[in-house]
C-alpha positions as CSV (number, residue, x, y, z in Angstrom):
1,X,0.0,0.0,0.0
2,X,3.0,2.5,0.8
3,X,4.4,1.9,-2.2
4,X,1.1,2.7,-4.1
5,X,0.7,6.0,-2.6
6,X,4.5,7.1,-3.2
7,X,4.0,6.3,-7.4
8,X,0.6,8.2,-6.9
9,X,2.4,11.5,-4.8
10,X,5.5,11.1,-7.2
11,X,2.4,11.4,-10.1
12,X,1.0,14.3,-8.8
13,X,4.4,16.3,-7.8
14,X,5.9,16.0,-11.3
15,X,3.3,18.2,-12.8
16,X,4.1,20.5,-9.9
17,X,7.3,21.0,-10.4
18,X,7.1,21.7,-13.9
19,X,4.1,24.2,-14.0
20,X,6.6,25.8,-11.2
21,X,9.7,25.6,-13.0
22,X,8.1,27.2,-16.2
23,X,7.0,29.7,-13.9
24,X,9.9,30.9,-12.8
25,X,11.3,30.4,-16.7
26,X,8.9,32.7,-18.3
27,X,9.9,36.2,-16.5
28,X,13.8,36.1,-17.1
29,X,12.9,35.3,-20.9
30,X,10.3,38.2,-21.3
31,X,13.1,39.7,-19.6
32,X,15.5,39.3,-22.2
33,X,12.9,39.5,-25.0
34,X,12.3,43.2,-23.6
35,X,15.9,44.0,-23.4
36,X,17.2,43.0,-26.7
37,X,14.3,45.1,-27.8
38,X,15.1,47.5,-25.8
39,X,18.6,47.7,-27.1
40,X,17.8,47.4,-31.1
């Protein structure tokens, strides 16, 4: 039964961690959209 419920919470953190990682991608590359903009 433990084993069950770690594949199901290792399921359910994956999609965590990559809605979060995107998250924290997105403003430093609208960041250096704006700036090489910013610059030409």
């Amino acid at each position: 039964l433990s084993n069950t419920l770690h594949a199901v919470q290792v399921l359910l953190t994956l999609p965590v961690i990559k809605l979060s990682y995107r998250a924290d991608l997105l403003p430093s590359l609208s960041d250096l959209g704006m700036s090489e903009w910013l610059e030409a």
